[in-house]
N, C-alpha and C positions, 0 to 999 in steps of 0.2 A: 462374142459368144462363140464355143465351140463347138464345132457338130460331129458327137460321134457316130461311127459307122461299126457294124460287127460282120467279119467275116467269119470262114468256116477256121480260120487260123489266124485269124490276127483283130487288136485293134487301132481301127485307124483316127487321129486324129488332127482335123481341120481348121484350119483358123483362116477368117476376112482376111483380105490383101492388108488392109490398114494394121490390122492384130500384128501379123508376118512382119511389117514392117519395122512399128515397135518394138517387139519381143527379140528381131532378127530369129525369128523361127517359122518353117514355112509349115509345119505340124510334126506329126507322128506317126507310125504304124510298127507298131509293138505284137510280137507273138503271144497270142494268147496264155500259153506255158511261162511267160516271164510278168504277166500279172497277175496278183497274191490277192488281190480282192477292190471293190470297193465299195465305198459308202456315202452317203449325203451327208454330208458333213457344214452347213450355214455358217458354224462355230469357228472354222479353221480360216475365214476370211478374216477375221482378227486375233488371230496368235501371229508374233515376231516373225518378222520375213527373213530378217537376215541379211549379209551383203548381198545388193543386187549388180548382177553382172554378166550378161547385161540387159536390158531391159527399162522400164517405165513404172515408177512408184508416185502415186500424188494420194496421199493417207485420206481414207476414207472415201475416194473415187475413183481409182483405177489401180490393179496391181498385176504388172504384163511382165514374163521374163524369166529370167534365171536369176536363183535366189539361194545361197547358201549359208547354211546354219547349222553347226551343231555337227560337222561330218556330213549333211544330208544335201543333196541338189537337189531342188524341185525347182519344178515349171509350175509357173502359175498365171493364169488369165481369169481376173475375176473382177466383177463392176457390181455384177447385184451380187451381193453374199444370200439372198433366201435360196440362189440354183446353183448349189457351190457341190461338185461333184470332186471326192478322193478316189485318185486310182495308187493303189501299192504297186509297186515294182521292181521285182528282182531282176540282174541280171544286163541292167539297160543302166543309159547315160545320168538318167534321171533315176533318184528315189520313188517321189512321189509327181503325179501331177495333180494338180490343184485346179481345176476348172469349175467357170461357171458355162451352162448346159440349159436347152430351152427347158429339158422335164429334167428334173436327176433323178426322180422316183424309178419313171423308164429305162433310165439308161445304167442306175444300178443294177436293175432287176433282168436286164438282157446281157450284163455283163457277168453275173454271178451265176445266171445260168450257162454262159457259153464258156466258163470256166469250172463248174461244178463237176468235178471224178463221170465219169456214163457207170 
C-alpha cells in the first residue's frame, strides 16, 4: 500500500521496500502544478492494464508497476481495489497513478485542496 504525503509544493509518493522491489520503483515526488486532480476511483482496479513493463500482474491479486495502454503510462499498485486512489498527471513520466491508499477519502480531499487555485 502507498503512503502519501503533501507538501507545501509537491506530492510525494512512498512504497514498502518489497512494493520497490516488484514494481522496480522506489516512489515518487511530483509538483503539485503537474497534478490535474484526483479521485476514488474502486472501479479502475478492473479496467485493462495493458502491457506490463515492468512490473508484477497476478489478475485479481496484485497489480505492481508500469503499464501501458492506449498512448497512456500509468503506475499502478493495487491489492484491495475498495482503496484505489486516481492521481491525473500532466507533465511527468507517468499519466496516471493508480494506487491503493489506507483512506482514499483523505487523501483525495487533501490532494484537491493543496491543488485548488487560492
Amino acid at each position: 500500500m502507498a503512503k502519501i504525503q503533501i507538501t507545501a509544493d509537491h506530492v510525494i509518493v512512498k512504497l514498502p521496500l518489497w512494493r520497490q522491489i516488484l514494481s522496480l520503483s522506489t516512489g515518487f515526488t511530483i509538483p503539485l502544478e503537474n497534478v490535474r486532480g484526483a479521485t476514488m476511483d474502486p472501479g479502475a482496479a478492473g479496467e485493462p492494464k495493458g502491457l506490463r513493463s515492468p512490473g508484477t500482474y497476478i489478475p485479481g491479486v496484485l497489480t505492481l508497476g508500469t503499464f501501458y495502454r492506449d498512448g497512456e503510462r500509468t503506475f499502478w499498485d493495487v491489492h484491495n481495489r475498495s482503496r484505489v486512489v486516481v492521481l491525473q498527471l500532466t507533465g511527468e513520466r507517468y499519466d496516471r497513478l493508480v494506487l491503493e491508499v489506507e483512506n482514499p477519502r483523505t487523501v483525495v480531499e487533501h490532494i484537491e485542496a493543496a491543488t485548488r487555485p487560492s
